[in-house]
N, C-alpha and C positions, 0 to 999 in steps of 0.2 A: 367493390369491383367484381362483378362477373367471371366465373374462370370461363366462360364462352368470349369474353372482350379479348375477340385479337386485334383490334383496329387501333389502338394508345390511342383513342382521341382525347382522352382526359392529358394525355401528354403536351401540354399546349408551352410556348418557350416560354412565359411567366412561374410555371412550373418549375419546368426543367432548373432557370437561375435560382428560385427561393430553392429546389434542393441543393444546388450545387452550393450557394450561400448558407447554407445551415452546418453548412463544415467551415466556416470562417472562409471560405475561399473568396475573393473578389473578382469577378468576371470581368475585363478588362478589354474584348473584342464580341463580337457578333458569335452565336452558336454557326457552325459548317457542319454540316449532316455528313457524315460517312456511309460509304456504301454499308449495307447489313439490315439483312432481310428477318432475321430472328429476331434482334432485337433493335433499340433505337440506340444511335452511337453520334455523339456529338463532338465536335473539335472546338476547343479557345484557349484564347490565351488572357494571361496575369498582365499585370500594370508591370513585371519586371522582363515581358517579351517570354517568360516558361509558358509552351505548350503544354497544355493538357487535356484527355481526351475521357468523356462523361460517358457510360455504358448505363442505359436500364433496360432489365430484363425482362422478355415478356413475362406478364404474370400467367401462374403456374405451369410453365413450361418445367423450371425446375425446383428444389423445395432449399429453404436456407442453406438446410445444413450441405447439400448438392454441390452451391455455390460456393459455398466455406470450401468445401473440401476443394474444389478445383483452385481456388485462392490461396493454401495451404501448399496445394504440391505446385503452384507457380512461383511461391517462393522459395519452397525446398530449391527445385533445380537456379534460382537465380542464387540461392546463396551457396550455391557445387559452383558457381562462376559459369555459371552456362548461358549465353544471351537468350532469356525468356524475359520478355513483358509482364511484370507482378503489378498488380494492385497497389495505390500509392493506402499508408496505412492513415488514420486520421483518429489519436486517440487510443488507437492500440485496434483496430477494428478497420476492416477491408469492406465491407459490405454495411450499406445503409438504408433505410428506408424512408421513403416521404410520399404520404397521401397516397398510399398504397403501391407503389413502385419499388421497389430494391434498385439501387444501384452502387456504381463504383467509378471510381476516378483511376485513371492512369497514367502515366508521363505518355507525350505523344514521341513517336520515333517515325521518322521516316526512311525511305532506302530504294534501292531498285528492285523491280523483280527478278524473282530468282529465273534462270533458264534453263529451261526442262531438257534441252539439246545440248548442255555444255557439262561435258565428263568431269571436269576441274570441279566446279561446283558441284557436281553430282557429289562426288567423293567426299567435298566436303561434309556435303549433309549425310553419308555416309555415318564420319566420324562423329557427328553433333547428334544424330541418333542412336549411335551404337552408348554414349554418354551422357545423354540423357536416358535411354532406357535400364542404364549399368543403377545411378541410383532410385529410377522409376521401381526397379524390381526387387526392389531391399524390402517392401509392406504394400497389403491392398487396399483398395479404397473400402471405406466403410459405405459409402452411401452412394458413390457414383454408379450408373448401367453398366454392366456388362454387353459386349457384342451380341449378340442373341437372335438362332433362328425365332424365336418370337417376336423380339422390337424390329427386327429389320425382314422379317416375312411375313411369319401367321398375320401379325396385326394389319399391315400394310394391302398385304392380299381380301382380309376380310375390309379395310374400305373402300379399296378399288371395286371391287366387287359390287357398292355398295350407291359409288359415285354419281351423280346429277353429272358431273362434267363431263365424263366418258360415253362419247355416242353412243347412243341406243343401237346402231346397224350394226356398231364396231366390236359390243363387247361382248358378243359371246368370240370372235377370233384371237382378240385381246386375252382375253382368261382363258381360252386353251391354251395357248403357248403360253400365258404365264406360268399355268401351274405348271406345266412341263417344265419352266424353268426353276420352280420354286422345287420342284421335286427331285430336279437332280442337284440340287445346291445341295440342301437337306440332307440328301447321300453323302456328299463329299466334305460336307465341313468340319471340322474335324475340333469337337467341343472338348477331347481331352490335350490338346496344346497346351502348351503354361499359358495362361494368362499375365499378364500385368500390366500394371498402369499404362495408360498411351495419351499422346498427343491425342490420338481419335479422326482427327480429321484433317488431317498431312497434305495438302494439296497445296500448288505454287500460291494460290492466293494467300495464305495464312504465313509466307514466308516473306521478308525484306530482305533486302541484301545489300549491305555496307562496305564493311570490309573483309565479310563472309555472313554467314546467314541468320538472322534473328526471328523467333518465333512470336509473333504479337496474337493467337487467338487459342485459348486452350478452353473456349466454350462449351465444345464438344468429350473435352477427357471423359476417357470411359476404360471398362477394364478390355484385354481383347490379346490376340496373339500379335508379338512384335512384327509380323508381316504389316499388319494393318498402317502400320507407320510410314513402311516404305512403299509400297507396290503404287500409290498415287503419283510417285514421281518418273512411272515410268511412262513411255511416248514413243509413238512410230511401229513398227513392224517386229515383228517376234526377234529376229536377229540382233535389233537396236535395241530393244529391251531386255536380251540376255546377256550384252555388252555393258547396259548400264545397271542389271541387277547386279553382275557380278562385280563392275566398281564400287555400289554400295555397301554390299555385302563384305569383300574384302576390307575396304575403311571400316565397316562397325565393327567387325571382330575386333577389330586394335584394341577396344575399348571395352566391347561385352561378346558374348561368345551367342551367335545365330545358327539355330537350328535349320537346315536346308529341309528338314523335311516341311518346313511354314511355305515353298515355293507352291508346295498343292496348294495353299488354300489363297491365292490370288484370284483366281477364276470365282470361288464363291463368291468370294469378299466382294468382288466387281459387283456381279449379280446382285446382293443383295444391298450394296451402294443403290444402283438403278430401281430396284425394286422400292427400295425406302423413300427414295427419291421425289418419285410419282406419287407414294401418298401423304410427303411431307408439303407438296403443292398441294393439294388436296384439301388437306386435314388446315392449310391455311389460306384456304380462297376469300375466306368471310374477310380476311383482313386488305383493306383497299389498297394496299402495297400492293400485294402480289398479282390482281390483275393489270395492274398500270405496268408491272416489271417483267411480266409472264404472260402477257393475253394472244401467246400461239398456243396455251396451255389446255385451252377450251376448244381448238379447232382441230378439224378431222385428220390434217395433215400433221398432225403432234403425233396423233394416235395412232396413224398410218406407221410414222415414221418408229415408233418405239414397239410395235408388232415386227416390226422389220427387224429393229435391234437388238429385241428378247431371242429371236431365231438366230441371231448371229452368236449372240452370248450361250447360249445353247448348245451350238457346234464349239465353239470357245473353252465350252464347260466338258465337252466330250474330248477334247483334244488331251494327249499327252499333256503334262504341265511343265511348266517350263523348269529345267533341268541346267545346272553350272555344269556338270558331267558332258556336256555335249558339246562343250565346246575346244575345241583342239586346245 
């Protein structure tokens, strides 16, 4: 298989079952495609009604040992008793291979979305992150990414820069204000924070909520400062979001102890989200998912509108950072 193959067309579902049957499993409904754009994620069920939900990963996106490791610390935090979605084990072994694909099996769960407006919940995920990060921070990853002005700008900047999709009229305004934005991130990001393990990619998507909140996707774990964790769940207007930092904030401490100086680095952390953003569509346009999922992606009004949004993030980035001290 090609590391340039983003399209799984070799993924075809006669595939997909002889893998899934090569773990003794019996497929007992129809494969349901789950939303997920990285990788291919399938839903069935057994002849005894257990859902279960089949992951394979794009190839060389990440490398075994990547995988393992994220596999490893999703069971650490399930067996702290912490609602994370692990890997079902088969044989002593989480991760599989067939006909050149990795994948993994996992119980399916479903639940509501989490509400990005609702303080109760807020709070809670407060607590579920302040304990989750209490044993994230006990050892580092051996082989996971770090957050890094390099993976989430230099490189991203050199293939925007580089792009067939980005109008020819558009991109010299395009990469002025980028770099302007890449350059004041770069100032402010603040690479001596502690590090430690993180969720990575914290957003209401990757969250259920039952009878409080379950984490079902730690595809993304990486190393990075504990802000990174929380500042996605914030929404609305600077005053709404220093109402609801400060409810998460207070929950996590209960659990592990949050440095305030990490409030600086929200405003990078944005930035260089939106930056990585643009050239993670990019870097996966070859793959026929993403223009059938994304085809405003290619058009002038995308480009229009995120020239627009670089300048905002910009003054966002100049502003004061949001501060607990300021509030009565």
């Amino acid at each position: 298989m090609s590391a340039q193959d983003f399209s799984f067309q070799n993924l075809t579902p006669d595939l997909i079952l002889d893998a899934i049957e090569s773990l003794d499993v019996r497929v007992d409904s129809g494969l349901l495609a789950l939303n997920s754009y990285e990788n291919r994620v399938y839903q069935f069920r057994l002849d005894d009604n257990e859902r279960y939900v089949a992951k394979f990963y794009r190839p060389e996106r990440w490398t075994k040992a990547q995988i393992i490791e994220e596999h490893t610390f999703a069971r650490e935090l399930q067996e702290a008793e912490l609602p994370v979605v692990a890997p079902t084990l088969f044989d002593g072994k989480s991760l599989h291979e067939f006909q050149g694909y990795w994948f993994s099996l996992f119980p399916s769960v479903g639940g509501r979305q989490f509400e990005v407006d609702n303080l109760d919940q807020i709070e809670w995920m407060g607590r579920l992150i302040g304990r989750i990060h209490k044993v994230a921070s006990t050892k580092n990853f051996a082989h996971r990414p770090d957050i890094s002005i390099v993976a989430y700008l230099n490189e991203p900047r050199e293939r925007l820069a580089n792009s067939s999709i980005l109008p020819h009229h558009l991109q010299h305004p395009f990469m002025v204000i980028l770099e302007q934005v890449i350059e004041e991130t770069v100032s402010q990001y603040n690479t001596n924070d502690t590090q430690i393990r993180l969720h990575g990619d914290c957003h209401p998507g990757n969250i259920l909520w039952q009878d409080g909140p379950i984490f079902v996707d730690l595809d993304d774990c990486r190393q990075g400062p504990a802000i990174q964790d929380l500042w996605m769940m914030l929404s609305g207007d600077r005053q709404q979001q220093l109402l609801q930092i400060d409810t998460l904030i207070e929950a996590y401490d209960e659990f592990h102890h949050f440095d305030h100086k990490q409030l600086a680095q929200i405003e990078p952390l944005r930035a260089m989200r939106m930056v990585h953003y643009m050239a993670w569509l990019d870097k996966r346009w070859q793959d026929p998912a993403f223009p059938a999922a994304f085809p405003w992606f290619g058009e002038d009004k995308y480009w229009e509108n995120q020239i627009l949004a670089l300048k905002e993030q910009l003054s966002s980035l100049r502003e004061p950072p949001l501060s607990l001290q300021l509030q009565i």
